[in-house]
Every structure is written in structure tokens, then in C-alpha cells.
C-alpha positions as CSV (number, residue, x, y, z in Angstrom):
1,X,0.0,0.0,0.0
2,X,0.9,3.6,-1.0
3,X,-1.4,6.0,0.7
4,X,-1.5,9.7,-0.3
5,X,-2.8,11.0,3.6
6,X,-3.5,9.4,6.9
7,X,-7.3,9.3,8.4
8,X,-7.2,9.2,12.0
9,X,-10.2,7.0,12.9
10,X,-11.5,8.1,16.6
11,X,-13.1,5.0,18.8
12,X,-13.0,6.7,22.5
13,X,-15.0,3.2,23.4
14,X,-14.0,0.8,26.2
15,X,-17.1,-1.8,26.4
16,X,-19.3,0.2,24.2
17,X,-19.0,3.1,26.5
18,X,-17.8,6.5,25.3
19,X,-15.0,7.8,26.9
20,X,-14.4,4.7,29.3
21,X,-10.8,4.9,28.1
22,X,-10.0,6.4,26.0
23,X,6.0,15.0,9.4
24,X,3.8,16.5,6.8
25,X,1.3,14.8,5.4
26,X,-2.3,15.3,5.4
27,X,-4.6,14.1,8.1
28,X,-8.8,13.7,7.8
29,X,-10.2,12.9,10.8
30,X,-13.6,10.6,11.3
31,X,-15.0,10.3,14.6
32,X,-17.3,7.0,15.4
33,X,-20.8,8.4,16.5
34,X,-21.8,6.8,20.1
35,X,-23.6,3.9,20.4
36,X,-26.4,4.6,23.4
37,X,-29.4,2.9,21.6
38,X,-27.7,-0.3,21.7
39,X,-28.6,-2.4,24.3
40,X,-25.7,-3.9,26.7
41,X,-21.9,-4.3,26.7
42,X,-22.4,-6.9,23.4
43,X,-24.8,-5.0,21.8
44,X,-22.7,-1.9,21.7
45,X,-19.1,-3.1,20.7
46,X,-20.7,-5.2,17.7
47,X,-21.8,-2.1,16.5
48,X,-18.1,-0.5,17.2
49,X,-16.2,-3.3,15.4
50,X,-19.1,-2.6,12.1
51,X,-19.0,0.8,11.8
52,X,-15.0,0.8,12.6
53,X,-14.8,-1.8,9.7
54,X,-17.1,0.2,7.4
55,X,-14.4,3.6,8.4
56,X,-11.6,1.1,7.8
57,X,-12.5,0.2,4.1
58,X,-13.5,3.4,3.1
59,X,-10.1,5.0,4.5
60,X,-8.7,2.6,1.6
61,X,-10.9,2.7,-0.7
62,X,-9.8,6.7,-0.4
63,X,-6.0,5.7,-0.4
64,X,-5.5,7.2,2.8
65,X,-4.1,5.4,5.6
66,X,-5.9,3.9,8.7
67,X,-4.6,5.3,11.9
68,X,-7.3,3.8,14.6
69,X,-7.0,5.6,18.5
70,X,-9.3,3.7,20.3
71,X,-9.8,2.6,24.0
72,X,-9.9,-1.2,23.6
73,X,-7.7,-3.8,21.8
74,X,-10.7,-5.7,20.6
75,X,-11.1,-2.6,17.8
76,X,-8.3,-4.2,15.6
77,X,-11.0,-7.0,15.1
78,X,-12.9,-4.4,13.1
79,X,-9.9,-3.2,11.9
80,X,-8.7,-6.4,10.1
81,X,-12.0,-6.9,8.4
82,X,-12.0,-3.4,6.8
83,X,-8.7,-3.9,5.5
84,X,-9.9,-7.1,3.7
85,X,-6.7,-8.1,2.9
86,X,-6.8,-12.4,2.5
87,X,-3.4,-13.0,3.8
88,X,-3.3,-10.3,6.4
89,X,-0.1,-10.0,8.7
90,X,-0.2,-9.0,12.8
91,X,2.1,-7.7,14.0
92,X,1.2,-7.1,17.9
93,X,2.7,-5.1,20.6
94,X,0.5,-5.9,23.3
95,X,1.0,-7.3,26.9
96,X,-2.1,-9.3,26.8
97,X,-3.0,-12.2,23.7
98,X,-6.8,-10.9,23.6
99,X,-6.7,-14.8,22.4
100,X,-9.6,-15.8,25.0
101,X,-13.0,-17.4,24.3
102,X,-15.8,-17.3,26.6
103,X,-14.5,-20.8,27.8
104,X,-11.6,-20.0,29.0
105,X,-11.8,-16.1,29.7
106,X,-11.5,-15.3,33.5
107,X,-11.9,-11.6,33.7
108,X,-15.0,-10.9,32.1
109,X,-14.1,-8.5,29.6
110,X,-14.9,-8.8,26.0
111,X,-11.6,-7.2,25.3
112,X,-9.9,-10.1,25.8
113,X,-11.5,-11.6,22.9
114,X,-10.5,-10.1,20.2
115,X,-8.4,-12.3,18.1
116,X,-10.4,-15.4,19.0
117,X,-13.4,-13.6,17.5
118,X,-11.3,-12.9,14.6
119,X,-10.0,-16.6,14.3
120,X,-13.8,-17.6,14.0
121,X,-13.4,-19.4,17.6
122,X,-15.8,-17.2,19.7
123,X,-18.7,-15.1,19.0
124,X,-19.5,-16.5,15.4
125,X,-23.2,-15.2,14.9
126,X,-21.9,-11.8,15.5
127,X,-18.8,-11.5,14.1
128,X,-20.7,-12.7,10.6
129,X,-22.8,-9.3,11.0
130,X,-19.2,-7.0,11.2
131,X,-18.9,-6.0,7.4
132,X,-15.5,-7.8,5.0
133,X,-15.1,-10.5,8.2
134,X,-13.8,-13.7,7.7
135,X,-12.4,-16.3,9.7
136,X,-8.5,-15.6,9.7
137,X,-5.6,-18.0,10.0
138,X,-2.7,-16.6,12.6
139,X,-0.4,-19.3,12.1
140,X,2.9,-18.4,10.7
141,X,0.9,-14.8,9.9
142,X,1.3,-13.3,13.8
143,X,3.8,-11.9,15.5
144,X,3.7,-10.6,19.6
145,X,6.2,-8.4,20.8
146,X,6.1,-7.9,24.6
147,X,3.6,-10.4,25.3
148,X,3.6,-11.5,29.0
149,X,0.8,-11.1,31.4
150,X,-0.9,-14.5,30.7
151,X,-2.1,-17.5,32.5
152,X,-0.2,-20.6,31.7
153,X,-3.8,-21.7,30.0
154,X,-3.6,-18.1,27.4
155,X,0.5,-18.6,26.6
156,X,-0.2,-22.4,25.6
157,X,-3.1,-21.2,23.3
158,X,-0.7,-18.6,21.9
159,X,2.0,-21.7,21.0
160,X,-0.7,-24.1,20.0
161,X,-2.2,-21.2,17.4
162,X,1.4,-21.3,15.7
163,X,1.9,-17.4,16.2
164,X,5.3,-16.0,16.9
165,X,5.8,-14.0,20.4
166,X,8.6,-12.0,21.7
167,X,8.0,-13.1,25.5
168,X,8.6,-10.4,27.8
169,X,10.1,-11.5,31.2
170,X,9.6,-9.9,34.7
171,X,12.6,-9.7,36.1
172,X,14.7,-10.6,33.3
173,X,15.8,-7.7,30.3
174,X,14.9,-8.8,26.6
175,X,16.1,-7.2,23.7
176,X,13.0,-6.7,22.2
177,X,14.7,-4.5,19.3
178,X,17.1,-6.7,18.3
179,X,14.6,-9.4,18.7
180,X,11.9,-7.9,16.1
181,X,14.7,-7.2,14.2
182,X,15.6,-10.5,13.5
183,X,11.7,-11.8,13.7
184,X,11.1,-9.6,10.8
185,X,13.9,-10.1,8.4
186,X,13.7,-14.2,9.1
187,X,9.8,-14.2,8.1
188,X,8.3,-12.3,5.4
189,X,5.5,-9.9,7.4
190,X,4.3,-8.2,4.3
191,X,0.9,-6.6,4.5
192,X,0.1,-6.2,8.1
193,X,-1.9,-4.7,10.7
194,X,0.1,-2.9,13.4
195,X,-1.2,-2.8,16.7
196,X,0.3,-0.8,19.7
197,X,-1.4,-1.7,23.1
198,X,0.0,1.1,25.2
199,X,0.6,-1.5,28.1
200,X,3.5,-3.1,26.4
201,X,5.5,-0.7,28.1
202,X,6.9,-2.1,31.6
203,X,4.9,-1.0,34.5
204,X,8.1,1.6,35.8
205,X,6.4,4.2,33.4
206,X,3.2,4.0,36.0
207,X,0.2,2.4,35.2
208,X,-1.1,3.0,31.5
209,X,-4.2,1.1,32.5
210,X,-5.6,-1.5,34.6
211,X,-3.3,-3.7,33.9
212,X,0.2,-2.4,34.2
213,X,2.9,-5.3,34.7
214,X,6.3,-5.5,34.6
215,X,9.0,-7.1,31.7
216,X,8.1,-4.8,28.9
217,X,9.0,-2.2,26.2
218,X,11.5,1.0,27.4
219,X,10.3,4.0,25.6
220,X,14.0,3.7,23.7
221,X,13.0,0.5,22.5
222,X,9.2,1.4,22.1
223,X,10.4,3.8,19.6
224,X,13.1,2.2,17.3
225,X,10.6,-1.2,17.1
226,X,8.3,1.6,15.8
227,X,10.5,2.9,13.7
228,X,11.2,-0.7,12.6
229,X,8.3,-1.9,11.9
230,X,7.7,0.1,8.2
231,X,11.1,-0.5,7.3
232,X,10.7,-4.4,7.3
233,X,7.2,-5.0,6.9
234,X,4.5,-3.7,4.6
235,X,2.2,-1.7,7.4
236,X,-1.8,-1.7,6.0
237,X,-2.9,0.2,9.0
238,X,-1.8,1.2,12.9
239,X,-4.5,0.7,16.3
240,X,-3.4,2.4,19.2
241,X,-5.5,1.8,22.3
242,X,-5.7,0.4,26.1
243,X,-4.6,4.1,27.5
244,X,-6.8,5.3,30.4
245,X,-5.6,9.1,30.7
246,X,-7.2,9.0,34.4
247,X,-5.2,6.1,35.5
248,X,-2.8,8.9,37.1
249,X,0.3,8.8,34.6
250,X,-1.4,9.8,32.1
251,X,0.4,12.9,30.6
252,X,3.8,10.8,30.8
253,X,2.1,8.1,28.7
254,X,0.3,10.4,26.2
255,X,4.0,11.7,25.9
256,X,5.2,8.3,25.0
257,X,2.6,7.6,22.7
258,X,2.7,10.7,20.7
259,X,6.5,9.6,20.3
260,X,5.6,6.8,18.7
261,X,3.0,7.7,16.8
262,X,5.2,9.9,15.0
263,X,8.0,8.0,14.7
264,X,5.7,5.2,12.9
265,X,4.6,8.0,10.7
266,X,7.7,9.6,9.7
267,X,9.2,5.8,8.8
268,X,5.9,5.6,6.3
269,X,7.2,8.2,4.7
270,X,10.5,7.5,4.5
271,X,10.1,4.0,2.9
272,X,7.1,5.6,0.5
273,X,4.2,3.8,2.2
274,X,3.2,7.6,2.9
275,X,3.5,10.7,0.5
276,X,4.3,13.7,1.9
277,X,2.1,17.0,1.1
């Protein structure tokens, strides 16, 4: 993909609620309108993931770029079936797997179901109702990079799914740049969906959200994996969620992620996935 602008796609949702969580080119802006008359949790992030989808493929259809800011990981569900790309590439950075199905989920959240959803594991009847989805395949087509706050049940499902993971270890350093590095160059990640859970940073920044934990991403590395990432891949689109500015470190982390947000950006445009106006 060579896209001509970036549309920033605005999805201030966490559970269906609004505001739960939530170089020079040329930037549109589309805002998802709430959600109210839906009834319930369910009812209200299906309708998310089908209008995000809808936003999604009209971003392409319009050769601009998909740049998603949204409050919960499960939005790069939506995000994938906008694209509607057949052999789609993930490339992850995420603490959690959001791999769960209702089966084996423990804390209640729907968030932690994305990619099973996307897999055509949980939640079929909806799923089939979010516009361009299809079941897709991760094995051999997924890579984690800072995954690491998982039951032993969610790590085995990550290994039995054949996707790739760069662990992260509490109490032990990983070179997670070095790592990706090598990940990228030794597997061919062409078109892929980028998505940057703000929690894959290690809990000394303060808590991002809910779920801080330690063994992840140093802003230094944050920002050269994002700088990475378009050199040796083929990016399609980039979710940035999971950052609750009320958590109480919020201005250091909006810091961090405006860093890497533009870092991603400026890399676009330096291998000519983005022009410059």
C-alpha cells in the first residue's frame, strides 16, 4: 500500500462506552458516532467493530491510511475486516493475547477476545454481522512483541495457534529490538496490521491502565521497534488503544505515545508507504 494522507479513525470506546478509556502529510479525521441505543456491553461493541470496519475500508478505498485511536484492543477486530486483505499479517505489541474465548476467559471482559473472534473461535453469529469479516488463519501470519501477562492456560493457546511471540520476562531484560529485528527479516510480514497496546510498556512508566505489569518495552526500545516496523514490513494500518488518561500517569504516557505515533509516521514516509504533502 501507498497511501497519499492518513485518516485518523477516533473509537473513544471501552465496552461500548464513550470515553471509558479512552512529518507533513495530510490528516482527515472521522469520529465514530456513540452507540447509546444499543442495548448492553455486546450489543454496543458489535456495532463499534461494524462501523470501525465500514471507516476502515473506506479509508482505503480513499488511499489514505488507517490510523485507529481507540480505547480497547478488541477494535483491531474491526480493523482487520476493513482492511480485507486475504493473507493479512499482525504484528502485535500488546502485553495481553486478547486470544480468550468465553470458555476459558477469566476476567469478564470482552476485550480479551478479540483475536479469537477474529479466528472464528468465539462469538460467530456476531462476528458474521461486522462488514469484509472472515475467519482468519494466525499461524505463521502473527507476531507478539512484549507479550507477557498470561495465564499458563492463554500462553499455551498462543503456542498451540502457531503465532510467533517475543515473551517479555519480569525480572529478566529482553532485547525486544534486536529481537523484532531478526523476527522480521527471518519471516516475510508483508501486508500487516500494526497494533500498539500502550501496556507493552513495563509498569516503571506507571500504570497506562488496569493492567500495568512488569517485563516490557523502554520507551528507547518502544520507539526504534516503531520505527522498525515500516522498514521491514508492509504496514496496512496502525490501532493504538488500552490508555486510560485517568489512570494517574497519564500525561507521561500520552508523551510516549505521541513519540511513537510519530515515529511510525515519519518511517511511512521514509520508505514511501506515505507521501508527503
Amino acid at each position: 500500500m501507498s497511501a497519499d494522507s492518513i485518516t485518523i479513525i477516533f473509537s473513544p470506546y471501552h465496552v461500548g462506552i464513550r470515553d471509558h478509556r479512552v512529518g507533513n502529510v495530510t490528516v482527515n479525521f472521522v469520529k465514530l458516532d456513540p452507540v447509546d441505543e444499543f442495548e448492553g456491553e455486546i450489543g454496543r461493541s458489535f456495532e463499534l467493530l461494524r462501523r470501525l470496519s465500514t471507516a476502515v475500508t473506506k479509508a482505503v478505498e480513499q488511499n489514505t491510511f488507517p490510523l485507529i485511536l481507540s480505547g480497547n484492543c478488541m477494535s483491531s477486530a474491526g480493523v482487520a475486516c476493513g482492511l480485507g486483505i486475504d493473507d493479512l499479517k499482525f504484528i502485535y505489541f500488546d502485553a495481553h493475547d486478547d486470544l480468550d474465548s468465553p470458555d476459558v476467559n477469566e476476567n469478564g471482559y470482552l476485550d480479551a477476545m478479540g483475536l479469537s473472534m477474529l479466528r472464528g473461535k468465539s462469538w460467530k453469529a456476531h462476528m458474521k454481522t461486522v462488514p469484509g469479516y472472515k475467519p482468519l488463519k494466525y499461524d505463521g501470519n502473527f507476531l507478539y512483541c512484549g507479550l507477557r501477562d498470561q495465564s499458563e492456560v492463554q500462553r499455551q493457546r498462543v503456542i498451540d495457534s502457531g503465532m510467533s511471540s517475543i515473551w517479555g520476562e519480569p525480572g529478566q531484560k529482553v532485547n525486544f529490538v534486536t529481537k523484532l529485528s531478526k523476527e522480521l527479516e527471518e519471516k516475510s510480514y508483508g501486508a500487516s496490521l500494526v497494533h500498539l497496546a500502550l501496556d507493552v510498556l513495563d509498569d516503571s512508566y506507571g500504570k497506562v491502565n488496569d493492567y500495568p505489569s512488569p517485563g516490557g518495552l523502554f520507551e528507547s526500545e518502544l520507539i526504534e521497534c516503531m520505527s522498525l516496523v515500516p522498514k521491514k514490513s508492509n504496514p496496512e494500518s496502525l490501532t493504538v488503544c488500552s490508555f486510560d488518561p485517568d489512570s494517574g500517569d497519564g500525561d507521561k504516557i500520552a508523551r510516549i505515545a505521541i513519540e511513537a505515533i510519530a515515529t511510525f509516521v515519519l518511517s511511512l514516509v521514509q520508505t514511501n508507504a506515505l507521501k508527503k504533502t
